[in-house]
C-alpha positions as a Markdown table, in Angstrom:
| # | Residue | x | y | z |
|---|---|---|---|---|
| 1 | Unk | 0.0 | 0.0 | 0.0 |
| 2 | Unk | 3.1 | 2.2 | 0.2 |
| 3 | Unk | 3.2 | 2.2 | -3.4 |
| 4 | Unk | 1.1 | 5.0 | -5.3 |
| 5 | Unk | -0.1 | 3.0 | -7.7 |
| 6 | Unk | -2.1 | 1.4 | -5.0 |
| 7 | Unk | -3.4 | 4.8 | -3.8 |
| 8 | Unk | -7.1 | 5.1 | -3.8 |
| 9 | Unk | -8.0 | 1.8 | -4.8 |
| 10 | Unk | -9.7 | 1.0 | -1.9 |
| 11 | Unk | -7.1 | -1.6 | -0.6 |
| 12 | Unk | -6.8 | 0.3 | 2.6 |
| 13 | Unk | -10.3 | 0.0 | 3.3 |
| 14 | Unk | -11.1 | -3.3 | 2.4 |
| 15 | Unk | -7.8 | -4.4 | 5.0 |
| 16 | Unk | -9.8 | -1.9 | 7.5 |
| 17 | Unk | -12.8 | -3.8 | 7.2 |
| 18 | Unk | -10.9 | -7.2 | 7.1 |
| 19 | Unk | -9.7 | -6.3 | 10.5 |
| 20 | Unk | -12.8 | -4.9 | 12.1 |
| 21 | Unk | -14.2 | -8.0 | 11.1 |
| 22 | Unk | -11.6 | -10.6 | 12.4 |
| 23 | Unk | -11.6 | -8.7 | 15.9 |
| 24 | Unk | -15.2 | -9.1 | 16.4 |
| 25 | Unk | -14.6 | -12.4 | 15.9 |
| 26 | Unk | -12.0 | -12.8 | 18.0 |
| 27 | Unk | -14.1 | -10.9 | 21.0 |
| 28 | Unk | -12.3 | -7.5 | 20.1 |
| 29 | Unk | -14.1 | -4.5 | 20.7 |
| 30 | Unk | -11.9 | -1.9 | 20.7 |
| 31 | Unk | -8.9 | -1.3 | 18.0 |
| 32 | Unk | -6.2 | 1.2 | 18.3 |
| 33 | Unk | -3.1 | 2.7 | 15.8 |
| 34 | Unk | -0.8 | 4.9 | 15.5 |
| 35 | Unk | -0.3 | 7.0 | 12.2 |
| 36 | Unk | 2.4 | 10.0 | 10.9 |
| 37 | Unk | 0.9 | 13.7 | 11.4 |
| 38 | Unk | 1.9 | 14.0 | 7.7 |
| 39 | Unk | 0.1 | 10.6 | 6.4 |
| 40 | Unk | -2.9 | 13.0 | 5.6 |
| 41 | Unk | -4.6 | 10.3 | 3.8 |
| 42 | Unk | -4.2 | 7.4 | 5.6 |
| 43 | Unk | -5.9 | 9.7 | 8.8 |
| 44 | Unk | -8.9 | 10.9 | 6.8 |
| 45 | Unk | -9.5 | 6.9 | 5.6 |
| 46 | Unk | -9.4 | 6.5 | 9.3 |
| 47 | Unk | -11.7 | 9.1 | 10.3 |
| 48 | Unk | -13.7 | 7.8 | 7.7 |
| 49 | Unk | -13.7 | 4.6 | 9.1 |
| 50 | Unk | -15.1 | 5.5 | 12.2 |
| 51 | Unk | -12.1 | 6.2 | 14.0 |
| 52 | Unk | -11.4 | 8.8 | 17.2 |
| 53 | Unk | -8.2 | 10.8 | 18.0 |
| 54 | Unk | -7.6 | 10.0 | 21.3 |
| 55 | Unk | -4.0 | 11.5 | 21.5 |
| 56 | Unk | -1.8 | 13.5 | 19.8 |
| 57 | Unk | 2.0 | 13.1 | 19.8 |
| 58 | Unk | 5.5 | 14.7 | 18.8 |
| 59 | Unk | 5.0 | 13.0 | 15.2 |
| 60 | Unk | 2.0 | 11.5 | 15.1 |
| 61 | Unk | -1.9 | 10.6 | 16.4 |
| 62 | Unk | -3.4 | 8.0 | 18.5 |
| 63 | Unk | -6.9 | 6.7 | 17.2 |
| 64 | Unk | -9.3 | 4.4 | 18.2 |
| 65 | Unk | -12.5 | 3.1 | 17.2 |
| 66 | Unk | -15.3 | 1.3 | 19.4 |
| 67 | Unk | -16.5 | -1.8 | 17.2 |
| 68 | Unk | -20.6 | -2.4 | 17.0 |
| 69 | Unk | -21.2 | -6.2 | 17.9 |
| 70 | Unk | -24.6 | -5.7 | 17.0 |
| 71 | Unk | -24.1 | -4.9 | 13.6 |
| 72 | Unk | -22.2 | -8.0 | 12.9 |
C-alpha cells in the first residue's frame, strides 16, 4: 500500500474492514493505531472509518474506534 499505484483503490479500506471483522470475531471490541501527522490520507480513511483521535504526539496521532457487535 506504500506504493502510489495502490493509492485510492480502496485496498486500505477493504484491509480496515478485514480487520474490524476478524476482531469481532475474536471478542475485540476496541482497535487502536498509530499514524504519521503528515500521512494526511491514511488519517482521513481513518476518520472515515469511524475512527477517534484519542491522543496526539510529537509526530504522530493516536486513534481508536469502538467496534458495533450488533451490527455483525
Amino acid at each position: 500500500l506504500g506504493e502510489k499505484k495502490f493509492w485510492g483503490k480502496g485496498f486500505g479500506k477493504m484491509i480496515l474492514d478485514n480487520i474490524q471483522a476478524l476482531a469481532i470475531v475474536k471478542g475485540i471490541y476496541c482497535l487502536y493505531l498509530e499514524v504519521g501527522k503528515e500521512n494526511i490520507r491514511a488519517q482521513n480513511l481513518y476518520l472515515k472509518c469511524g475512527f477517534s483521535i484519542i491522543e496526539q504526539k510529537c509526530n504522530s496521532l493516536i486513534m481508536e474506534k469502538h467496534l458495533n457487535i450488533q451490527s455483525k
